[in-house]
C-alpha positions in Angstrom: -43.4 95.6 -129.0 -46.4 95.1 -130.9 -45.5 97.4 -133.6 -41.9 96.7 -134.2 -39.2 94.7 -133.6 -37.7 97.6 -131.2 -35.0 98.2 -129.1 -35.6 100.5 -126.3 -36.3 102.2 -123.1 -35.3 104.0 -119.8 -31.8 104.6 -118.2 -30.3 107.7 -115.8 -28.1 109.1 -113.7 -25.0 110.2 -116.5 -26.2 107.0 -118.6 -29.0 106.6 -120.8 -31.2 104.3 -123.1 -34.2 104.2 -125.8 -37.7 103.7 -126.0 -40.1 102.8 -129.1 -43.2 104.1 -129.6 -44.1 103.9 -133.1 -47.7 105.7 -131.9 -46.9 107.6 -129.4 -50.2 109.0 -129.1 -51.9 105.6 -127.6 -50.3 103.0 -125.4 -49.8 100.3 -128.2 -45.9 100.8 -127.6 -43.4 98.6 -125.4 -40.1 99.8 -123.8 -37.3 97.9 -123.5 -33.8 98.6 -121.9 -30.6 99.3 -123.5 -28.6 100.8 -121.2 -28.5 102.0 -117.9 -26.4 103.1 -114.5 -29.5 102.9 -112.4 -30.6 100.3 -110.2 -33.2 98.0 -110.8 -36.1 99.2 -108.8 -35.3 102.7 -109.6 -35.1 102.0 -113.3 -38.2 100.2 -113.7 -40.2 103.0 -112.2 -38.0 105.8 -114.6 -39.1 103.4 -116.8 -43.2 103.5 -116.1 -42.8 107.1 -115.7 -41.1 107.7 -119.5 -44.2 104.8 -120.7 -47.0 107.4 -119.5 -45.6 110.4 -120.8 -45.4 108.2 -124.2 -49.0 106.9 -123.7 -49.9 110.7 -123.7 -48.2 111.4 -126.9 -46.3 114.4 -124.3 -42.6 113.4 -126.4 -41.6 115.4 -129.3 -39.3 113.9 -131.7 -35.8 115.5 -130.3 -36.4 117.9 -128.4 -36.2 117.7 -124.5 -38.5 118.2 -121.7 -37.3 118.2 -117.6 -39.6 116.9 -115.1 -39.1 116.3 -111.5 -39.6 111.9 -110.8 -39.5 110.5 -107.5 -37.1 106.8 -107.4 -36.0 104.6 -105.0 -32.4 105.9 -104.7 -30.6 108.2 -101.8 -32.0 111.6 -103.5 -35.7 110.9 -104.2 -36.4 112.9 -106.0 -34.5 114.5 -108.8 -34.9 116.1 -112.0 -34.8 113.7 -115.4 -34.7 115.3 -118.5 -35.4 113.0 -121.3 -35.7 112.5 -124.9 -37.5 110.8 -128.1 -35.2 110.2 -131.0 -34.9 107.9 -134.0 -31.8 107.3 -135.9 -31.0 110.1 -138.2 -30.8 107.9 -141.4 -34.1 106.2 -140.4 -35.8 109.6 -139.7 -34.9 110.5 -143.0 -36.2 107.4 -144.4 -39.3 107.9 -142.3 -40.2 110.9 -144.5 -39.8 109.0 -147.7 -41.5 106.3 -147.2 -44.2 107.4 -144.5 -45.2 103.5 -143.1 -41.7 102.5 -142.6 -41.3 100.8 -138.9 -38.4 102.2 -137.1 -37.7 101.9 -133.7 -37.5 104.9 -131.3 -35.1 105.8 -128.5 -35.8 107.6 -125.4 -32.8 108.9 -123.4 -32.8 110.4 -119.7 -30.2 112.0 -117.6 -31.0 112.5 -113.7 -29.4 115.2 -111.8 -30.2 118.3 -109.6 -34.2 119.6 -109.5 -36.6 120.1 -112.0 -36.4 124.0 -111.7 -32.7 123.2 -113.4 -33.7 123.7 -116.8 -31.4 125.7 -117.8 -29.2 122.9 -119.6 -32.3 121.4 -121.7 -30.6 123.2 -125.1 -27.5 122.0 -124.4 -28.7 118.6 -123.7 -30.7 119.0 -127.0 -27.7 119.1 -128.9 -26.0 116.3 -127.5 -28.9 114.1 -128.1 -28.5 115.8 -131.9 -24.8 115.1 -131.9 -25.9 110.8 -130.9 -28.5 110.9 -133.5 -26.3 111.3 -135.7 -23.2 108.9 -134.6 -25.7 106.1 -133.7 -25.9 103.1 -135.9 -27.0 100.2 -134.1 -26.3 98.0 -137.7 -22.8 97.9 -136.6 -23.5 97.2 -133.1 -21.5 100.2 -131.7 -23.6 100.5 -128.5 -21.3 99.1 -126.5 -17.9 100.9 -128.3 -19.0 103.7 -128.8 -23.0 105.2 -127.5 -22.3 103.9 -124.2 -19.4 105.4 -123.0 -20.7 109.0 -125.3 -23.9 108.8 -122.7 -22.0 108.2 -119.6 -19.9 111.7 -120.1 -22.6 113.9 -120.6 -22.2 115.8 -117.5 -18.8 116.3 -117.8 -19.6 117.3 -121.8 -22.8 119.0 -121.3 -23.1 120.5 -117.5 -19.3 121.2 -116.8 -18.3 123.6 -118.9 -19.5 127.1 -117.2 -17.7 125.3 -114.1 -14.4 124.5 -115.1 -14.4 128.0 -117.2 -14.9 129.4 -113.8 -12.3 127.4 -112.1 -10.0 128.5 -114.7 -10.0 132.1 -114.9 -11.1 132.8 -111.4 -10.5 136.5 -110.8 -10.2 136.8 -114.5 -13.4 135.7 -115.3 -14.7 139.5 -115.2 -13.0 140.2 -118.3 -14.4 137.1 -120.5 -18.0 138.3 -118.9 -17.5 141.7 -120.4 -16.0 140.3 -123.4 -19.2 138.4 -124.2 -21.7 140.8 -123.0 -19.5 143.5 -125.5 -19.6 140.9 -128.5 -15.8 141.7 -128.3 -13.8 139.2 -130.7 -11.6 136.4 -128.6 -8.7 134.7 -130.1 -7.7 131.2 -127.6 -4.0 130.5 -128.0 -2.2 127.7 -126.6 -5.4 125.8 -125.3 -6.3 121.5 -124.8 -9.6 121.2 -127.1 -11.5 120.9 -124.3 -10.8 124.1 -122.5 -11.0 126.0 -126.1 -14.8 124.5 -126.9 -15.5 125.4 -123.2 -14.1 128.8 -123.1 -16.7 129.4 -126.9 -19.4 128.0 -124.7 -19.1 130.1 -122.0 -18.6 132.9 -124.1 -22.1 132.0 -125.9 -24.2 131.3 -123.0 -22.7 134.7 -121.0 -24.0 136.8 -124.7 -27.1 138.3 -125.2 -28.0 136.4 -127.9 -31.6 135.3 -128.7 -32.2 138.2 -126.0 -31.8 141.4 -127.7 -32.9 142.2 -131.5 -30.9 140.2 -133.9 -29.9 143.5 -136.1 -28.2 144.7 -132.9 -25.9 141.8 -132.1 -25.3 141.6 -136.1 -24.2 145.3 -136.2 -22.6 144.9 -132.5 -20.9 141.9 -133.9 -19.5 143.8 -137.1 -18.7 146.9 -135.0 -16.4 145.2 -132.4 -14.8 142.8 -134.9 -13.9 146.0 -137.4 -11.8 147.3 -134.3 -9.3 144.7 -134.1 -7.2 146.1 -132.1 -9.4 145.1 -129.4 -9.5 141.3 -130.0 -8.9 139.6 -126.2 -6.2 137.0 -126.4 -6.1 134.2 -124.2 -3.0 132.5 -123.8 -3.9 129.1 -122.1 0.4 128.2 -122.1 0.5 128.5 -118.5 -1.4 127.2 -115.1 -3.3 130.5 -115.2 -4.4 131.7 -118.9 -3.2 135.3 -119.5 -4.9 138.1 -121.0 -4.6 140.4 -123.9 -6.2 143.0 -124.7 -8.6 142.5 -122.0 -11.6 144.9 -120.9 -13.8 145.3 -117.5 -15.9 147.6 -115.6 -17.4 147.7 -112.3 -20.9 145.7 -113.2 -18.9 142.5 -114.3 -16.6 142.7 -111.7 -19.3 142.2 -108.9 -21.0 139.3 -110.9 -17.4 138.1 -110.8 -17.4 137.8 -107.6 -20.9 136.1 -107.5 -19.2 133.5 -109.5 -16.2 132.9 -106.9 -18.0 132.6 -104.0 -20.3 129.9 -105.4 -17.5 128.2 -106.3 -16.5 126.7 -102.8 -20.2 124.9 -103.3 -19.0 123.2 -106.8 -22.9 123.0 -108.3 -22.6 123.3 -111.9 -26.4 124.0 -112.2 -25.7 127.1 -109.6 -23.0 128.6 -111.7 -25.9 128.4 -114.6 -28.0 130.2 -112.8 -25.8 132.8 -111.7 -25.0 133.0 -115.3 -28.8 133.4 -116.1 -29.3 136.6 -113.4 -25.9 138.0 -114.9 -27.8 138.0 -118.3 -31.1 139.6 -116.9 -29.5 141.9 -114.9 -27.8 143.2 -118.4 -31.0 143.1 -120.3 -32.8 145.3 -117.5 -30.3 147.9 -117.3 -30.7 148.2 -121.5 -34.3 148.4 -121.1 -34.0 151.3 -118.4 -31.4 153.0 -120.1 -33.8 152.8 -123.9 -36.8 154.3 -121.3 -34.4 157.3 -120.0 -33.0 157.7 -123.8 -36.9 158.3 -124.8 -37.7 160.6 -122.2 -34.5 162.3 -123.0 -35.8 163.3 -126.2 -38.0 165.7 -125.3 -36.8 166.5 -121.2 -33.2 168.2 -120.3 -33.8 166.4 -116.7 -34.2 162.8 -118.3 -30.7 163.9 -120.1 -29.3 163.9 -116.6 -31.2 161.1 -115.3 -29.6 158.8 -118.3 -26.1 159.7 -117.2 -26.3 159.4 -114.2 -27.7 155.6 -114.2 -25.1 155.6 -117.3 -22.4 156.3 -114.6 -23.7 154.2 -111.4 -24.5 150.7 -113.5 -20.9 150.2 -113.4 -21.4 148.6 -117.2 -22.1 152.0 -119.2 -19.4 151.9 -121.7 -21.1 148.3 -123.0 -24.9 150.0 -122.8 -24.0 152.8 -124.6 -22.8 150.6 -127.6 -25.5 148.7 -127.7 -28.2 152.1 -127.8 -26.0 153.4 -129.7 -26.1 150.8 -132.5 -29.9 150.4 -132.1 -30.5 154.1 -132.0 -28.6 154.7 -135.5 -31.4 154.9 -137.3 -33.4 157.5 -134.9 -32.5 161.1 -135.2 -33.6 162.7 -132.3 -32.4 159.1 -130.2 -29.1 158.8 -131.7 -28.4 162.8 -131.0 -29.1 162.4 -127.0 -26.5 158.7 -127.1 -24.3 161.3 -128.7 -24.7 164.0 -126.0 -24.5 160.6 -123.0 -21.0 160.1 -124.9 -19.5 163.3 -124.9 -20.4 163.4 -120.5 -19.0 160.2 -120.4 -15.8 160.4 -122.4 -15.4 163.6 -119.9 
């Protein structure tokens, strides 16, 4: 490298590696490899595909991009997402003392297509969680970043899967749990099935997708009735539930989730995952359109329950209206009416 005295450059496949670029702006950077499960052909063009991206300053200092690069292995072509870090010490320095040389670190991961983005923030955070543990002073590449890079599909794409796995016909009831914000207590759970049962359980929610006041007040509502806390108790081949809740709507996506499971494609339970979440967010938008015409139509009233009643998820949408509506008179009196037909 002409800039530094770096270590870096290109790896893939579950493994991984760095890449300096001191400017990443012009092309007066070298890469170098660290480590990598790829073979060689196939990593040196990984590697002239990561240097072009540098050259056009198209890397952002950690935070991921997926792209679609053809190599010579079986697949062809596959989807890479990759990564521009520094050392989380040295990017602190960096800041203090703005001329200081550190060198950079590129990371890729190959797998599935390019239209599979829907791991990149998950990725993201396991490229935060290395930043942090690497330190190349005490020459823990080999110890300890190596074998942390080689399980990041198990770490970071397996989750949703083996969640699914678990709970099978069960799964309907931690789908409504997270769509409901309702409070769930693990019991008797291996680490790993507890941090992926919380994962699941976050990227099945709403969050980021409906108003933050909402999920806030949602969040406070469903945790101030504790007697509906889900327990799982993981003591057993099959985790049992308590406490649990369903309806019809995550009962079919359920389902969706079983069948794909004979095909064992991590990425497609993501995506089913993704269509569960849209599918929730449309019927709340609907349901807030009926709720307005309602206001000032006695047939809208009726439309609103009856969609209420056919969505097969209207005990969850009316708590959500319900807690975004508190503030709106004539809004809140129609979710009141809705409740009354539906409790009957």
């Amino acid at each position: 490298g002409s800039r530094s005295a770096q270590q870096g450059a290109a790896a893939g496949d579950g493994s991984a590696g760095g890449a300096v670029a001191h400017t990443p702006s012009t092309e007066d950077f070298s890469l170098s490899l660290l480590d990598t499960n790829l073979p060689a052909e196939a990593e040196t063009e990984l590697r002239s595909f990561i240097a072009k991206r540098l050259s056009k300053g198209a890397l952002f200092e950690g935070m991921g991009n997926v792209a679609s690069v053809g190599l010579s292995i079986p697949e062809g072509k596959v989807g890479c997402y990759y990564c521009r870090f520094q050392q989380e010490s040295l990017l602190e320095m960096a800041t203090l003392e703005s001329d200081i040389n550190a060198p950079e670190y590129v990371v890729c991961f190959l797998g599935g297509s390019e239209k599979e983005d829907t791991f990149r923030l998950e990725l993201d955070k396991y490229i935060q969680n290395l930043k942090i543990n690497l330190d190349l002073e005490q020459k823990n590449l080999e110890g300890c970043v190596s074998p942390y890079l080689r399980s990041w599909f198990e770490d970071a794409i397996c989750p949703i899967q083996r969640v699914v796995q678990l709970f099978q016909d069960k799964l309907a009831s931690l789908l409504h749990a997270a769509l409901s914000y309702t409070p769930v207590e693990v019991k008797n759970a291996d680490e790993r099935t507890e941090k992926d049962i919380s994962r699941f359980l976050a990227a099945a929610s709403l969050q980021g997708l409906v108003q933050e006041g909402t999920m806030t007040s949602l969040c406070i509502a469903m945790t101030e009735e504790q007697h509906k806390s889900m327990v799982i108790d993981c003591s057993g081949p099959q985790p049992q539930l308590h406490n649990a809740g369903s309806n019809r709507f995550c009962e079919d996506w359920m389902q969706a989730f079983v069948n794909g499971a004979e095909g064992g494609n991590p990425f497609l339970f993501r995506q089913i995952l993704e269509n569960f979440k849209l599918k929730a967010i449309q019927d709340i938008n609907n349901l807030k359109r009926f709720i307005r015409q309602a206001e000032m139509n006695h047939y809208a009233l009726f439309k609103c329950y009856l969609f209420l009643r056919n969505c097969g998820s209207g005990d969850i949408l009316l708590k959500i209206v319900k807690v975004e509506h508190a503030e709106m008179p004539e809004a809140r009196n129609v979710v009141t009416v809705l409740e009354e037909f539906m409790r009957e």
